[in-house]
N, C-alpha and C positions, 0 to 999 in steps of 0.2 A: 899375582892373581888376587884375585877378590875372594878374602874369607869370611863367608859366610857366618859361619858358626864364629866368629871373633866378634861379628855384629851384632846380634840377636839382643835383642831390648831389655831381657828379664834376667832375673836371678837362679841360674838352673838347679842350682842348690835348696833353694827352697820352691815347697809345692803348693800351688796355689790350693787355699782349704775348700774347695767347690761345695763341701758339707754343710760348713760353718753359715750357723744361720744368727743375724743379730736381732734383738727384739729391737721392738719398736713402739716406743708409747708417748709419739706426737701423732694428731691429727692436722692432716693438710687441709688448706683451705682452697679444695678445688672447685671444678668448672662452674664458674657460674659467679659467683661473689668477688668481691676482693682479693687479689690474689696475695700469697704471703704463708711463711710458716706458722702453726699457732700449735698451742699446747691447750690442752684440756685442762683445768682447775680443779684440784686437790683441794684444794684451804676453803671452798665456799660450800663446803657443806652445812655450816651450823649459821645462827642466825644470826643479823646484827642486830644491839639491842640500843635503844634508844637513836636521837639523832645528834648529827655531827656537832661535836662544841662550837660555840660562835655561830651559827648557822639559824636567820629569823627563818623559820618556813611560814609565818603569817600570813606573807600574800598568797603562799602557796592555797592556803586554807582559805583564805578569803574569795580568792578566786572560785575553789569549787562550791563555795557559798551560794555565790552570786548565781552560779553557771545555776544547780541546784532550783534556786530561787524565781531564774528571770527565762533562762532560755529558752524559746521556743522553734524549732529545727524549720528551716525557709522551705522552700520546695523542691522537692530533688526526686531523682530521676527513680524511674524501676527497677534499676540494677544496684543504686547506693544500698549501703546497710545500713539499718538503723539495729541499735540494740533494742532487743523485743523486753526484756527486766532490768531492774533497777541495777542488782549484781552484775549485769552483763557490760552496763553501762557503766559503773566506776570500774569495771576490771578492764576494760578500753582505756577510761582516764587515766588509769592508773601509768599500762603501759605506753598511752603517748605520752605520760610524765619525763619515763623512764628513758623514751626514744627522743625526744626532748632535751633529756640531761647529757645521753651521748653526743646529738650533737652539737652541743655547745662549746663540746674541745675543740671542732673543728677539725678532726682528724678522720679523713676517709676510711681508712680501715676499722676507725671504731663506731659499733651500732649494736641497736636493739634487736632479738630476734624474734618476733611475736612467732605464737605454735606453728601457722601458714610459712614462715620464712621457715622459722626454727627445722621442721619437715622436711625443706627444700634441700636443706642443709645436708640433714642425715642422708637427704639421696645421692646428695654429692660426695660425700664417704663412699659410698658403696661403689661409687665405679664406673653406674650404668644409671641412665637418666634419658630423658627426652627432651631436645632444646635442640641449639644450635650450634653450640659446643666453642665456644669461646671466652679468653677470661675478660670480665672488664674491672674498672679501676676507678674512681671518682679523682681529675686531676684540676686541682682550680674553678671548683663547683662545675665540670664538662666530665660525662660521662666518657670513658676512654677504652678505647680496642686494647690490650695487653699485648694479646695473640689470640689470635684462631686458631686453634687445634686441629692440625693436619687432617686431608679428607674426611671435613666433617661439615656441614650445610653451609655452615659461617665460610669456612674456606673456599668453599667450590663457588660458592657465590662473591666470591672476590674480595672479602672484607680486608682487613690488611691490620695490623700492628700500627698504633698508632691511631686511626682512624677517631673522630669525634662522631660521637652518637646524637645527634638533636633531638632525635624524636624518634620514640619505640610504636608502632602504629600512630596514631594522631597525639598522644601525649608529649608534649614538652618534658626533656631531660634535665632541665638546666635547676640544680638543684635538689632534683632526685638523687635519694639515696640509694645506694646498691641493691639491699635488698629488695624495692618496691620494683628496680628496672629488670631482676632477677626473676622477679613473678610476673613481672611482663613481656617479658622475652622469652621463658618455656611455655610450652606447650606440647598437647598429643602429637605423636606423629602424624606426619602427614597433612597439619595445619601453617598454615604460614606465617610469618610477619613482617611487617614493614621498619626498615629501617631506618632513617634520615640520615646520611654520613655528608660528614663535611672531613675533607682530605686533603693535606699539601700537594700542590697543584690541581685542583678542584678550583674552576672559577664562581662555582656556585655548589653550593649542597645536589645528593644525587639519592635519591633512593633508592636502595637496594631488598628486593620481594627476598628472604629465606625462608622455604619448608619446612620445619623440624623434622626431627629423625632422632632414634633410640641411640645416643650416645654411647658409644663404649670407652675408654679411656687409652690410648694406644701408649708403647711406653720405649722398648728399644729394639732399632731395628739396625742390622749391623751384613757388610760387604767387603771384601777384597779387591780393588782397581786392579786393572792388566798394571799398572805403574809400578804396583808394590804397595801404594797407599792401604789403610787397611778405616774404613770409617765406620765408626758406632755414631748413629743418629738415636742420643736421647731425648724422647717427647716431654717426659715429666717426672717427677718424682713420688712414685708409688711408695707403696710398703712391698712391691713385687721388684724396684730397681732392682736392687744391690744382688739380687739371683738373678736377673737375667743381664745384668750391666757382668757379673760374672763370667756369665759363659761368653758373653762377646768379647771377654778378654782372652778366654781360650782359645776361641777361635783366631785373636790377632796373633797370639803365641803361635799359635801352631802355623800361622802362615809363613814364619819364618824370615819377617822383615820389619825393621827397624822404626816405621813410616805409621804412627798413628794419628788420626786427627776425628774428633768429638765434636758431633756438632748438637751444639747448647742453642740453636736459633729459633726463636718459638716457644721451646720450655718454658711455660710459665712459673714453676717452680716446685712447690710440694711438701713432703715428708724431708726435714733438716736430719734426720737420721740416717737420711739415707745419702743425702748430700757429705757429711761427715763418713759414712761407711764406702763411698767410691772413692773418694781422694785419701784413706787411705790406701789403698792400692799404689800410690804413686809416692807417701810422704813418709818417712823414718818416725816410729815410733815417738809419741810426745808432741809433735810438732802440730804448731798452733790452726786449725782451719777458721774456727771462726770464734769471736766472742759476743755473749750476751751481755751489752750495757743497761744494767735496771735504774742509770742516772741516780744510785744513791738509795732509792726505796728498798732494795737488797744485793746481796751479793752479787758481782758479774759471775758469769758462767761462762767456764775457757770450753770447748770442742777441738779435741785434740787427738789425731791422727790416730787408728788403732794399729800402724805400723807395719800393715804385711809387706809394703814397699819390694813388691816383686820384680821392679825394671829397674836397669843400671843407668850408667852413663850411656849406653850406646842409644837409646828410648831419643827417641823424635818424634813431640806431640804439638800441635795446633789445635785452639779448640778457637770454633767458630758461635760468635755472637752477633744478636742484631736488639733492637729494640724490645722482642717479643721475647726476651730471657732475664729471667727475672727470681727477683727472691733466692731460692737454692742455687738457681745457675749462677747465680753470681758469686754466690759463696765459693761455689765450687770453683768457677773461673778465676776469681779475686785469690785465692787460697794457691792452686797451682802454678799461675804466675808468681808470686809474692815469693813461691819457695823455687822458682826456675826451672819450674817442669814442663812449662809452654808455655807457648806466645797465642796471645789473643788475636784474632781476625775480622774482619765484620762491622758495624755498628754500634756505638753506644748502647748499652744494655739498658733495662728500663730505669730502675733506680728503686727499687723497693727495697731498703734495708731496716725495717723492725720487725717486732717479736708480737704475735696477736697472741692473746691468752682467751679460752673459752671458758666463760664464768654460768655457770646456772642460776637462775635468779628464781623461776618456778618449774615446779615438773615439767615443764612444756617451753619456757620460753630461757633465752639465753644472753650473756650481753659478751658480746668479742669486744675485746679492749688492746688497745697496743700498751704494752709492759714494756716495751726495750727492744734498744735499737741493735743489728748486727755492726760489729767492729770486724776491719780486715787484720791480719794474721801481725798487721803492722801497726794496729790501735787506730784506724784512719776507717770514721763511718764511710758505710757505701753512700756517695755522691745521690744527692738528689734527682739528678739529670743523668744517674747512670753512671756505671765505669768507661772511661775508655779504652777501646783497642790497641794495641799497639801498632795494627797496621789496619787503618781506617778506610773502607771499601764500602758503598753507598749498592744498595741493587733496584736499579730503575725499573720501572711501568713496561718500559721496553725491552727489559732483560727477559723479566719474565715471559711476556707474550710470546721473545722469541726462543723462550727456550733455557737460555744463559744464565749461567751461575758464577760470574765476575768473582764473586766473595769463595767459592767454593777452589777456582782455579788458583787465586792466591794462593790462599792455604795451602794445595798440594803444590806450587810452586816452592814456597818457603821451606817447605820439608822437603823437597827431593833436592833441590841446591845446598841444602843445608844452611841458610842463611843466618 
């Protein structure tokens, strides 16, 4: 006969802490900007003093000479701004110096936050917002889909992972930086926008009308299949996961079968503490999740499992991945696999493996910088183009319309066969 109780996934000896609450002092860099984990900035509270050694700023100064001197503004429209005072005027120069200088690295993730962005931002901390609810990404100077965030304007209106953005109502994206296509994309509810998308298999660009609507942040929702399968669909990585990725774990315990499978599809990523704080659940004490490479400017930083490691051998996990997982999912997934606690399913993941830092420059404005890149648990950056799956399943135009989840049925095939 088949015993039950000889299968069961978890450690019955120890009690999962349901209590145990961990802080958390990253903020994520959600809906709306660059997706990507980022840490707030300790060290830029005091000021720099003088300018960098070796460095002529000459033209810099000769330039607002001139500008000073000669400029006279051409003819522009009723809706441009012009600065009304002189102060209002270099404090604009100022920071398109500064936005400017970010982008001169060339790195998408790093940018200026003028007060307008800076704003947008703090809305995006908080959870709740009004847009269209999607992340986008700058990939190759092309504004780029992440993922659309489950039942939310972006999704219902068909937008897709992956997708290239041309054009946000009548503006040209090519070249736009996140945050300006960020302020172009929200809006009040119940206002629309136009969106230009160019799509693999698209013989031409198509424009897609989305509504805005009051954003909420969805995060985990978790089922029992008649199979035995038991699925936690995580959306993203709040500072609220790791209490509610908890009790979905209760809830697989207590179903009483062996058969879990995670789906990370979409996730565009989040809070890195909290990414570390579910994979423990799964990893022994010490054991490596992810590392911070500062390439030398400082120490690397190991993230290392806090050990409740509550499932044994008997545990059968699949976690499901597609282009639209990203940042923390990856950590999370890249980390699980690496220590042989499941097999990947799905799609290439996006490929977001650095570190943003958020630096204050003025009471009001901010500059996000990438610091450092994540290392897998194996010293191996996350791939540019993304991890791959171990069992690679594509989900068509057609799947969806009719229904079909190709990627979803693998998954539970590889777990109930035990493959």
């Amino acid at each position: 006969m088949f015993d039950e109780s000889a299968q069961l996934p978890f450690k019955e000896r120890r009690k999962v802490p349901l209590g145990a609450l961990i802080s958390v002092g990253i903020i994520a860099l959600a809906l709306g900007f660059a997706i990507g984990t980022l840490y707030t900035s300790e060290k830029s509270g005091g000021a720099i003093a003088g300018a960098p050694e070796g460095v002529d700023f000459s033209p810099v100064w000769k330039a607002w000479q001139i500008i000073d001197d000669k400029f006279v503004p051409a003819a522009v429209s009723t809706t441009t701004h012009i600065a009304s005072t002189t102060a209002e005027s270099d404090r604009e120069r100022v920071w398109g110096m500064i936005q400017g200088l970010a982008e001169s690295l060339g790195d998408p993730y790093t940018f200026f936050l003028p007060p307008k962005e800076n704003e947008i931002f703090e809305e995006d901390i908080s959870g709740a917002f009004q847009g269209v609810g999607m992340e986008i990404a700058v990939r190759e100077q092309i504004l780029t889909v992440v993922s659309p965030l489950k039942d939310t304007p972006a999704d219902r209106a068909g937008i897709q992972s992956g997708d290239h953005v041309l054009k946000i109502d009548d503006a040209e994206t090519r070249g736009m930086d996140i945050a300006t296509a960020v302020s172009r994309i929200r809006g009040p509810k119940g206002s629309t926008v136009r969106l230009l998308i160019l799509r693999e298999g698209f013989a031409e660009p198509k424009e897609f009308v989305v509504t805005r609507d009051v954003i909420n942040v969805p995060i985990v929702l978790s089922s029992a299949r008649p199979d035995g399968v038991f699925v936690i669909e995580l959306r993203s990585f709040t500072a609220n996961s790791p209490m509610l990725f908890r009790r979905a774990l209760r809830e697989f315990i207590e179903a009483g079968k062996p058969y879990l499978l995670l789906d990370l599809r979409g996730n565009p990523g989040g809070y890195l503490d909290a990414s570390v704080e579910l994979a423990s659940w799964f990893l022994p004490s010490g054991a490596v999740v992810v590392t911070e490479d500062y390439a030398g400017n400082a120490e690397n930083v190991v993230h290392r499992s806090r050990g409740y490691a509550v499932f044994n051998e008997n545990l059968r996990m699949v976690i499901l991945v597609d282009r639209g997982s990203a940042s923390a999912s990856e950590i999370l997934a890249g980390a699980l696999r690496h220590h042989g606690i499941a097999k990947l399913v799905g799609e290439k993941t996006f490929g977001k493996g650095s570190v943003q830092e958020l630096v204050e420059i003025t009471e009001n404005t901010a500059l996000k910088l990438t610091v450092a890149r994540w290392l897998d648990p194996g010293g191996n950056a996350i791939p540019l183009d993304g991890i791959r799956p171990d069992i690679e399943i594509a989900e068509t135009e057609e799947d969806r319309k009719a229904g079909k989840d190709p990627q979803l049925d693998r998954a539970v095939e590889l777990l109930l066969k035990g493959e």
